[in-house]
Backbone as JSON, one array per atom type, in Angstrom:
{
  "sequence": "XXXXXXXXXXXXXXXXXXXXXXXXXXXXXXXXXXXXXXXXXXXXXXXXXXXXXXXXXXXXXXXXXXXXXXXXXXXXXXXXXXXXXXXXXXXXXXXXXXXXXXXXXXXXXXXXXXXXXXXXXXXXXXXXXXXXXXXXXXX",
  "N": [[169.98, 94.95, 140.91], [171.22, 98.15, 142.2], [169.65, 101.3, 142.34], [170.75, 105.09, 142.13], [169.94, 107.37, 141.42], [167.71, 109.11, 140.09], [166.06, 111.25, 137.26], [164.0, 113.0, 135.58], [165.98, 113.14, 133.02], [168.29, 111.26, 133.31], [169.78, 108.21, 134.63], [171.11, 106.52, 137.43], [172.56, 103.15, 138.32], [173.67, 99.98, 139.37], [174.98, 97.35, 138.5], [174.81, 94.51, 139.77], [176.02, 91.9, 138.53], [177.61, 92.48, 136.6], [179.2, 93.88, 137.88], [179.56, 96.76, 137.36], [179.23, 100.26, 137.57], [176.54, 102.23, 136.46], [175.52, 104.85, 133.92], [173.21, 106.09, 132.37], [171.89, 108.15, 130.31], [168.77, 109.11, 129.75], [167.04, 110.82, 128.89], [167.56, 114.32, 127.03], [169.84, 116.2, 128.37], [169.75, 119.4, 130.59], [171.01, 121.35, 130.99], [174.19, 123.04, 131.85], [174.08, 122.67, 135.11], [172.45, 120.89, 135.5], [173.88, 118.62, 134.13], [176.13, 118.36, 135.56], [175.1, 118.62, 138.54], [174.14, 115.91, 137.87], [176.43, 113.93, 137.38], [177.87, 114.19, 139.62], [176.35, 112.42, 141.0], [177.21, 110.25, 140.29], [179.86, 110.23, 141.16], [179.6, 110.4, 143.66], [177.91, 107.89, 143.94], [179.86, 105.53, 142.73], [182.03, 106.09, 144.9], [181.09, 104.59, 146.91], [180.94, 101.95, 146.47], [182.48, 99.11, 145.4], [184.15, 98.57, 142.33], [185.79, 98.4, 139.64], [184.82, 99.72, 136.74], [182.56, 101.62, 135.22], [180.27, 102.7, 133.3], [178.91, 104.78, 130.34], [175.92, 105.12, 129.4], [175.22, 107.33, 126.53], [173.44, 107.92, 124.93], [170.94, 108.71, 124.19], [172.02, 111.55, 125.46], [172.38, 114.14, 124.32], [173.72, 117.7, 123.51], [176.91, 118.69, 125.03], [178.37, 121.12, 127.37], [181.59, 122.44, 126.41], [182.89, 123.36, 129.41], [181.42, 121.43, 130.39], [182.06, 119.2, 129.36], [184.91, 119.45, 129.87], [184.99, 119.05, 133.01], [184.21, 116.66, 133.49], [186.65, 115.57, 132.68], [188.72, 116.83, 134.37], [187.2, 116.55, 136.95], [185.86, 114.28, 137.83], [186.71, 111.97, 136.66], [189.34, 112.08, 137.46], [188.57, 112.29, 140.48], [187.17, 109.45, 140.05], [189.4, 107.63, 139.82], [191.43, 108.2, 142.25], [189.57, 107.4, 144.15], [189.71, 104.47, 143.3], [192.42, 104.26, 144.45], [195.5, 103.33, 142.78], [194.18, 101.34, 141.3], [192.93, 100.16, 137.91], [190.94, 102.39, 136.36], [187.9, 101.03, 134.43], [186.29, 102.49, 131.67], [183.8, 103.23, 129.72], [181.75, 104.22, 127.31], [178.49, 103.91, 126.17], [177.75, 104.72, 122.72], [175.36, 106.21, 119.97], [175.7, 105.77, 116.8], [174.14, 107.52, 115.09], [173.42, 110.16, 116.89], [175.12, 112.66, 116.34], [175.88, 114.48, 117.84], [176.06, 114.26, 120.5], [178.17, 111.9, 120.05], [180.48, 113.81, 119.29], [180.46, 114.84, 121.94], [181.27, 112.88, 123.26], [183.41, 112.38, 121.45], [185.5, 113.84, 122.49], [185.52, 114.18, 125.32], [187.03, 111.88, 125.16], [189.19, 112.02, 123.96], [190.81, 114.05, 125.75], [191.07, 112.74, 128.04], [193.35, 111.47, 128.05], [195.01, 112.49, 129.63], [194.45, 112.25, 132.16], [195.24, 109.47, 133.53], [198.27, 107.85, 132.97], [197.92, 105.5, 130.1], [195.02, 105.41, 130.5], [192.19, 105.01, 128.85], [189.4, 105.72, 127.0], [186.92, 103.44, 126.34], [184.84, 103.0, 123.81], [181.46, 101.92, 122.85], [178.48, 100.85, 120.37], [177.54, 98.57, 120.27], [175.05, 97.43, 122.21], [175.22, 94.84, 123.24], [177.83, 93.85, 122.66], [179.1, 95.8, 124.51], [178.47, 94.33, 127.31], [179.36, 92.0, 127.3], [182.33, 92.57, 127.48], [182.09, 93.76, 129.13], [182.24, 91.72, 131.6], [183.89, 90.42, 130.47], [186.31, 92.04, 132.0], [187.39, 91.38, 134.53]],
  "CA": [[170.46, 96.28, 140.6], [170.4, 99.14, 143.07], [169.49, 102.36, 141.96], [171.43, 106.06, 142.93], [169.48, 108.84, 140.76], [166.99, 109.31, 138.56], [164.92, 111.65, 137.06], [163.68, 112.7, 133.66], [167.11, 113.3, 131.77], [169.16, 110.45, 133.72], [169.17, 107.33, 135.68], [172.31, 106.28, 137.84], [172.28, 102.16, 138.97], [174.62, 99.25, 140.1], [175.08, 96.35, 138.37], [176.01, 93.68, 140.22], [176.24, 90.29, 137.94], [178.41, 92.69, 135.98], [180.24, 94.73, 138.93], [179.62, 97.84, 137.07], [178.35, 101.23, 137.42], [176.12, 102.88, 134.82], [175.06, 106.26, 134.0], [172.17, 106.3, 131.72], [170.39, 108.9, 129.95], [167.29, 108.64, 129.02], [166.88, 112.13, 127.72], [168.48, 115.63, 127.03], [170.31, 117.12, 129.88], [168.53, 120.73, 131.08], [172.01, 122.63, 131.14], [175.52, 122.9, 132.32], [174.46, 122.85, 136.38], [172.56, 120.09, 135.47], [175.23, 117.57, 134.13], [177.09, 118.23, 137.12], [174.32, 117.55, 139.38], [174.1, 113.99, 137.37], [177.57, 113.15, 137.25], [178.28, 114.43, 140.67], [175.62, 112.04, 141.89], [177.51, 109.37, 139.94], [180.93, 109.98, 141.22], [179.28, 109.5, 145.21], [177.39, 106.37, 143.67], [181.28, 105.16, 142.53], [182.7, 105.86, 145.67], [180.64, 103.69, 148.07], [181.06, 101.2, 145.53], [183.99, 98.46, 145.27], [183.84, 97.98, 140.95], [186.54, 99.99, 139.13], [184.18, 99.77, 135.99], [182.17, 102.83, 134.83], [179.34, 102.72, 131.85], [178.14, 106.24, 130.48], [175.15, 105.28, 128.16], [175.05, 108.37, 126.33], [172.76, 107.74, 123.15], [170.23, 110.03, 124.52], [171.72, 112.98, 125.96], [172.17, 115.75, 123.53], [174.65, 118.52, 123.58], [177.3, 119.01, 126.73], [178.86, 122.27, 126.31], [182.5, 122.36, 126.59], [182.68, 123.3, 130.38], [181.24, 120.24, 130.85], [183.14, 117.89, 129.15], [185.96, 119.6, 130.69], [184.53, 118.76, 134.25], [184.35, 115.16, 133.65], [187.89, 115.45, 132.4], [189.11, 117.74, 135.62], [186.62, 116.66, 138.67], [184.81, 113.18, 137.3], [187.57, 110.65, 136.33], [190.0, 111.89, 138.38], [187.77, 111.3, 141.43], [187.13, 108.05, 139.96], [190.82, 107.51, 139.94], [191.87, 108.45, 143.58], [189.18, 105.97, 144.94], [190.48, 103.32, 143.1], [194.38, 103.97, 144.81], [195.94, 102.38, 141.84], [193.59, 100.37, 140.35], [192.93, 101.12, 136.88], [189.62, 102.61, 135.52], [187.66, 100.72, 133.0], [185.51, 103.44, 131.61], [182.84, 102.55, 128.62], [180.48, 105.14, 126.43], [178.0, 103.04, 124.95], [176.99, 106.04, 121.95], [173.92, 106.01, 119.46], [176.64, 106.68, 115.9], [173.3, 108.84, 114.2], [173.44, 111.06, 117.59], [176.62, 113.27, 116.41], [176.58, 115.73, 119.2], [176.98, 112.93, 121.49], [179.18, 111.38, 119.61], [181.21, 114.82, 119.37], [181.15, 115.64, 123.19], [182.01, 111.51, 123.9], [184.84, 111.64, 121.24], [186.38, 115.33, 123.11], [185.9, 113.48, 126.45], [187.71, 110.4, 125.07], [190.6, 112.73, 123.72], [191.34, 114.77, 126.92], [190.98, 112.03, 129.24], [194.46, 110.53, 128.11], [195.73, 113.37, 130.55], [193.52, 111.7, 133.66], [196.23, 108.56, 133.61], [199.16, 107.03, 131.88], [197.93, 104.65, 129.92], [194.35, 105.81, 130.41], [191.68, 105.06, 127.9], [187.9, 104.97, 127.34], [186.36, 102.13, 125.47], [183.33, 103.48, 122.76], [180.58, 100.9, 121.92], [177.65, 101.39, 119.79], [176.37, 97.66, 120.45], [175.19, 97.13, 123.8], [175.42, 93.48, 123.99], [179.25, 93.68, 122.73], [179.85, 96.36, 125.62], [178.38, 93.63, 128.28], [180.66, 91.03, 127.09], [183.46, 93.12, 127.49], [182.38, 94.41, 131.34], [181.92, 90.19, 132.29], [185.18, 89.41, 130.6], [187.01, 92.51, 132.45], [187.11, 90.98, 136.19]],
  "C": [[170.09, 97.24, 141.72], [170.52, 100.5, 142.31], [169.93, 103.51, 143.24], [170.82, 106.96, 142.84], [168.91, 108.18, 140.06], [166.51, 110.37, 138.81], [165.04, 111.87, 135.78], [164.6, 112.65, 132.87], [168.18, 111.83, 132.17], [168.99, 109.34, 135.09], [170.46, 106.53, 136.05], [172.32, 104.46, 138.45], [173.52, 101.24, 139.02], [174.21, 98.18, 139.49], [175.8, 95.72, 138.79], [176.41, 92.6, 139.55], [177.59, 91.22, 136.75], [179.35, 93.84, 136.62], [180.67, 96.19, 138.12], [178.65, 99.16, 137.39], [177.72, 102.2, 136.54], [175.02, 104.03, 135.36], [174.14, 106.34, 133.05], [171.16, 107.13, 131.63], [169.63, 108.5, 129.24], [166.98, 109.54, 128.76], [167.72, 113.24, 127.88], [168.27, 115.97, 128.42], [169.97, 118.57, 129.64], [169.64, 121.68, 130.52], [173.29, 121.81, 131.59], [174.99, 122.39, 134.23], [173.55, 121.17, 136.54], [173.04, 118.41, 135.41], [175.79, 117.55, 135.26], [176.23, 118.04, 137.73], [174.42, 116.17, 139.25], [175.32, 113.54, 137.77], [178.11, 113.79, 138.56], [177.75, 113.47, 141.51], [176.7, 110.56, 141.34], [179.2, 109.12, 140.93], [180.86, 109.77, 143.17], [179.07, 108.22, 144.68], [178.87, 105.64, 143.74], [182.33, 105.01, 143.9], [182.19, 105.07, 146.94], [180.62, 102.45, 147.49], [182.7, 100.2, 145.62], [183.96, 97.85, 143.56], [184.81, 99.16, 140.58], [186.01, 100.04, 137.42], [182.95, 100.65, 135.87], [181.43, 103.07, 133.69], [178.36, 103.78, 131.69], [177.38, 105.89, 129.12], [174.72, 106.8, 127.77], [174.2, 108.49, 125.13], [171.67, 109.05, 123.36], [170.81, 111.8, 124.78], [171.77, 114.11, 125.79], [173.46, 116.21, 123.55], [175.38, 118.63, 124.9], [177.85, 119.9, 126.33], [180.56, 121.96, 127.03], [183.25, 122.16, 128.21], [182.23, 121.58, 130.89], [181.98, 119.19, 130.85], [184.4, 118.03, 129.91], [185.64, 119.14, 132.64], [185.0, 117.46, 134.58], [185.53, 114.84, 133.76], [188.94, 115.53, 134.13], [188.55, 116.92, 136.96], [186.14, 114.96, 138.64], [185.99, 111.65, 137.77], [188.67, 110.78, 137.28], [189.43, 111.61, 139.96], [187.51, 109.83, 141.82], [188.08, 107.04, 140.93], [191.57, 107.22, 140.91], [190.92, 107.5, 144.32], [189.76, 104.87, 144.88], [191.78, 102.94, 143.71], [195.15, 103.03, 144.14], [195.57, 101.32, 141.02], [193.25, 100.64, 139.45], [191.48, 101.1, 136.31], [189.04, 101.73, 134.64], [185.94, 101.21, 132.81], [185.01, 103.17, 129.73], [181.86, 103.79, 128.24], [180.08, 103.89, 125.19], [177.28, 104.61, 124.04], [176.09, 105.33, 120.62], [174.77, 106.76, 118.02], [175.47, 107.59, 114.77], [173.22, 109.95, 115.54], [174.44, 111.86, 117.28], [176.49, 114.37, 117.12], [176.69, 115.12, 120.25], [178.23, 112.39, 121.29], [180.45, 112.52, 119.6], [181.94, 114.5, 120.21], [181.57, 114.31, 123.92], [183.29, 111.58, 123.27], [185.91, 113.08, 121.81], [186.5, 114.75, 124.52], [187.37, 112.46, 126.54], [189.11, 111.17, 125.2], [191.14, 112.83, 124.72], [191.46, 113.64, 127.67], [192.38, 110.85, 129.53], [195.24, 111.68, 129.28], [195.03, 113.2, 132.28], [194.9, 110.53, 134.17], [197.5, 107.95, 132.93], [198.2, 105.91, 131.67], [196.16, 104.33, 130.18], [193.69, 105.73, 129.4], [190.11, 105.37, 128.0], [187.52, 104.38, 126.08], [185.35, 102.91, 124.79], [182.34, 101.95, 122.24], [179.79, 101.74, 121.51], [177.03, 100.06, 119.77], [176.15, 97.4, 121.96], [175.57, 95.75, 124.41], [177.06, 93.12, 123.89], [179.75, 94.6, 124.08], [179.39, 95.39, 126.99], [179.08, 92.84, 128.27], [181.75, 90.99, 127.61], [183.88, 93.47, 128.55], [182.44, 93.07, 131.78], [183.18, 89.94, 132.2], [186.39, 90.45, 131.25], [186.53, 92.31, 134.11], [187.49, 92.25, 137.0]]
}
């Protein structure tokens, strides 16, 4: 694994046996300028990267406020997107279903984000070993 970011709210790393990249918090995010720090660091990590697979463990991270989610929507995925030059995303929230303000601001992400691609989705787990399965058997 190589590691991109960390610190106390989030930890950014590279799996390679499963050619994905994962965003993992490990506790509440500070603020709005925060998140975007994180997921700004994620969407460099992504682009030096050849994996069009994308895993936002979110069980930890609390509240995002609208702004935010809209970010990811707006600056995040489409970023993703344009690296890839036609290859298609496969974008994963593993969520924690007693967190419901995660679960909220993952299922308002999920919504909007059909306006990132045709045909555009993101996957939701809540077991982790079914969402590894799922990144091995997507080559």
């Amino acid at each position: 694994m190589k590691e991109y970011y960390q610190d106390d709210s989030a930890r950014i790393y590279y799996d390679r046996e499963l050619n994905a990249l994962f965003l993992e918090y490990t506790g509440r995010v500070k603020n709005e300028e925060h998140f975007i720090q994180i997921n700004t660091a994620v969407l460099n990590a992504f682009r030096e990267l050849d994996t069009h697979k994308f895993v936002a463990d979110i069980r930890k991270m609390g509240v995002i406020s609208l702004n935010s989610q809209r970010w990811v929507v707006d600056v995040l995925l489409p970023g993703m997107m344009d690296h890839l030059k036609g290859k298609k995303l496969y974008h994963a929230q593993l969520l924690d279903p007693s967190e419901v303000f995660s679960k909220v601001s993952a299922g308002n992400i999920r919504n909007k984000s059909t306006t990132v691609d045709t045909g555009f989705e993101v996957h939701q787990f809540s077991d982790e070993s079914v969402l590894r399965e799922q990144l091995a058997a997507n080559a």
